[in-house]
C-alpha positions in Angstrom: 0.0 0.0 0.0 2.9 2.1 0.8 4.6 1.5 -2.5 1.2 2.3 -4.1 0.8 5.7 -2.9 4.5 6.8 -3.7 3.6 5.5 -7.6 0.4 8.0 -6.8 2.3 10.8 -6.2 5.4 10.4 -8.3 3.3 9.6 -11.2 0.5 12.2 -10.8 2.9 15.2 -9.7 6.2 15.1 -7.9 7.9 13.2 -11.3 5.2 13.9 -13.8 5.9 12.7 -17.1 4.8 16.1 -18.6 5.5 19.3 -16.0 8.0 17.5 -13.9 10.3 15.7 -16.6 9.0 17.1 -20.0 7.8 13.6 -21.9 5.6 13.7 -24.5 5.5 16.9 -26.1 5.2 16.6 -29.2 1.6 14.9 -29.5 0.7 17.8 -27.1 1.4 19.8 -29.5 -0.6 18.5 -32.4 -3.6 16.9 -30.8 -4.9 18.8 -27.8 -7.0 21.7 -30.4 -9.9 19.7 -29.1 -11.2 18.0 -25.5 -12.1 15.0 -27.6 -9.4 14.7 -29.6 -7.4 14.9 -26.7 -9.4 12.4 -24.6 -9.3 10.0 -26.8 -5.7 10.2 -27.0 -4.9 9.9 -23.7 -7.4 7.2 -23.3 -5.3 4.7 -25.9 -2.5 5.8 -23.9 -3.2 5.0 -20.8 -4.2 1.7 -22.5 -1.1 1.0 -23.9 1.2 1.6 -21.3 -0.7 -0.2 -18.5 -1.0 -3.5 -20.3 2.7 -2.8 -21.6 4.3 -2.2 -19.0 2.2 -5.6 -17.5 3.3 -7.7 -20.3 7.0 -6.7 -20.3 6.8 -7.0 -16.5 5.2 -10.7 -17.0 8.4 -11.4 -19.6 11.5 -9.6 -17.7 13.0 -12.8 -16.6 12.7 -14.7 -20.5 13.7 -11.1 -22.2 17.3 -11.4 -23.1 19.4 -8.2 -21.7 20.5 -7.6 -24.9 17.3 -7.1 -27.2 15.2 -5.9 -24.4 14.0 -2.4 -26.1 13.5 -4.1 -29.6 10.9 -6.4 -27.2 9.5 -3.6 -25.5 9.1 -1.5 -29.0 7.4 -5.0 -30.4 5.2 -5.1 -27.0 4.3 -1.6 -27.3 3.4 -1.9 -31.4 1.0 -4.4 -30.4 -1.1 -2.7 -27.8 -1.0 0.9 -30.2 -2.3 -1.0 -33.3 -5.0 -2.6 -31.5 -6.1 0.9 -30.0 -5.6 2.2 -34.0 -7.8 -0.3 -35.3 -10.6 0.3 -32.1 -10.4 4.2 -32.9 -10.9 4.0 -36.8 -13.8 1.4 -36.3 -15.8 3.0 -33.2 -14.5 7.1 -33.9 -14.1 7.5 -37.3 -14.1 11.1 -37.3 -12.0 11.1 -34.3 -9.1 8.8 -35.6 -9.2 11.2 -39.5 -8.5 13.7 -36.8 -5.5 12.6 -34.9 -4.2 11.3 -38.5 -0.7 9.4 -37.5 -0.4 10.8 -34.3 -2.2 7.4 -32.5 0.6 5.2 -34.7 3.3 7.4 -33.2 2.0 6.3 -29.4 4.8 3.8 -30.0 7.6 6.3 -30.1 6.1 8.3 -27.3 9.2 8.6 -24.5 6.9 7.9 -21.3 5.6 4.1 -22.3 9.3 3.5 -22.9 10.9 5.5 -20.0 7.9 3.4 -17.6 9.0 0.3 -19.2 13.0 0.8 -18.5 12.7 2.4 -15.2 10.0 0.5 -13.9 8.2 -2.9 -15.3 11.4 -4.2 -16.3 12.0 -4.2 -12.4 9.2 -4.5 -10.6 6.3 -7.4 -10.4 3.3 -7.0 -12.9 0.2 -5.3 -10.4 2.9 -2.7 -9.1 4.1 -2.0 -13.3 0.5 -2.1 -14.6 -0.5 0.6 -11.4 2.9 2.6 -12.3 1.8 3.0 -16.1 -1.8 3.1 -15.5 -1.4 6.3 -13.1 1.9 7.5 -15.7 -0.7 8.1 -18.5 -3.3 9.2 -16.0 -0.8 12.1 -15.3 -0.2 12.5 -18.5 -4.1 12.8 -19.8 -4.8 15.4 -17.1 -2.5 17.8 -18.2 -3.4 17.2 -21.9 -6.8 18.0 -20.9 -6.2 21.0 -19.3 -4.1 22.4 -21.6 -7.2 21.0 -24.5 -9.7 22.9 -22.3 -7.7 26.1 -22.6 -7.0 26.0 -26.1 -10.8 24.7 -27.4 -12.4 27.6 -25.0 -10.2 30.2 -26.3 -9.9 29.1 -29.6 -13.4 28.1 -30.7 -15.8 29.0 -28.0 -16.3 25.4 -27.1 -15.9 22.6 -24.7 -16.0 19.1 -25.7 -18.3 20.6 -28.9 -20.2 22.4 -27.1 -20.4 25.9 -27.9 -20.3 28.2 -24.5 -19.6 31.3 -26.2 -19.8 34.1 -23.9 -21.8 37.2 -26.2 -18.9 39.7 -28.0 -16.2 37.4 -27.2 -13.8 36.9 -30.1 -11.9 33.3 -30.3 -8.1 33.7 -30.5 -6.9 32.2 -33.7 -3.8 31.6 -32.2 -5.4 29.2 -29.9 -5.6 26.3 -32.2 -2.1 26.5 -33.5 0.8 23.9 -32.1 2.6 27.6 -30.6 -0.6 28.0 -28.4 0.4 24.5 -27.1 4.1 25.2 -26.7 3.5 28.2 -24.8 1.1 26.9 -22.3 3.5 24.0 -21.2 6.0 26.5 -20.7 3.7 28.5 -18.0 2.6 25.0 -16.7 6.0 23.5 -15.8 6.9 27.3 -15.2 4.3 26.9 -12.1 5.0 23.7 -11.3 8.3 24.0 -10.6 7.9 27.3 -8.5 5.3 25.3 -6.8 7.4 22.5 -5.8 10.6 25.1 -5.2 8.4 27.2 -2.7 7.3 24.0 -1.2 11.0 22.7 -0.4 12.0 25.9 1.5 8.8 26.0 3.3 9.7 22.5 4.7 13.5 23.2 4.9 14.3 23.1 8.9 15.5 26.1 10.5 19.1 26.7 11.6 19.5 25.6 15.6 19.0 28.9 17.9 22.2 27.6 19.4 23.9 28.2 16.0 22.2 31.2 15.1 23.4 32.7 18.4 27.3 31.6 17.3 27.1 33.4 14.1 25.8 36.6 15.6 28.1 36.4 18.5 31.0 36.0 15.8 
């Protein structure tokens, strides 16, 4: 239980993939125009790298040292093709709109990085918890960055339009730069966050020592 709760909180904020240790940018970048869109894509990752990193956690002691990542690329490959071909049968529309960018899951540093530093290490309940709650990190910080960029940018939230009355939508919005810019005040906060928080718990100097260095 323990164990569980430091995954929690590394995963979901002290060493999150996005604002802590900057993973995953580029589909940020090209898929979070829209809340559903961007749903959807953290959705097939979360997915992938829960029942990744519990099948290469399952295999760790039959995986040869020495061709581990081509493994973990094949295991990977698996579970994003099987999301591919769920998207473009159920959400047609959906999957013409993320184009390659569900394909490119497989490439995506924080299903590999989860599989290295963690299921390739750990027993298969604690790696399929450690990826589940990595994407779930990941997928709230798309979201809110999505939210941001659909209300501005179209007037809308998850297609619905909530357009306030003279309110003009910021072109800008739903360009990749929009997306750039918004991580950059997000792990801008974070950090100062989690810097303020670390002095705030730093102990105090003795009074014994503090009355030394005066006296001197």
């Amino acid at each position: 239980m323990d164990q569980l709760k430091l995954i929690f909180k590394r995963n979901l904020w002290n060493e999150n993939q996005v604002l802590r240790q900057i993973l995953g940018i580029c589909s940020i970048l090209a898929v979070t125009n829209l809340m559903i869109n961007t749903l959807v894509m953290g959705l097939g990752l979360i997915f992938v790298i829960s029942f990744s990193s519990l099948t290469i956690s399952l295999l760790r002691s039959f995986i040869p040292h020495r061709v581990r990542m081509i493994t973990q690329v094949f295991i990977i490959a698996a579970f994003v093709i099987l999301v591919d071909i769920t998207i473009q049968a159920q959400l047609p529309e959906v999957s013409r709109a993320l184009g390659p960018y569900v394909g490119l899951i497989i490439t995506n540093c924080i299903i590999m990085g989860r599989a290295e530093a963690f299921a390739q290490k750990n027993p298969p309940l604690l790696a399929m918890a450690d990826g589940f709650l990595a994407g779930v990190g990941y997928t709230l910080v798309i979201l809110f960055i999505s939210f941001i960029r659909e209300l501005l940018g179209f007037g809308t939230i998850l297609g619905f339009n909530v357009n306030f009355a003279g309110f003009e939508t910021w072109t800008i919005m739903v360009m990749p730069p929009a997306a750039f810019f918004i991580i950059g005040l997000m792990v801008w906060a974070a950090s100062a966050m989690q810097l303020s928080r670390q002095q705030t718990q730093k102990p105090a100097p003795p009074a014994s020592s503090v009355g030394q260095q005066a006296s001197r």
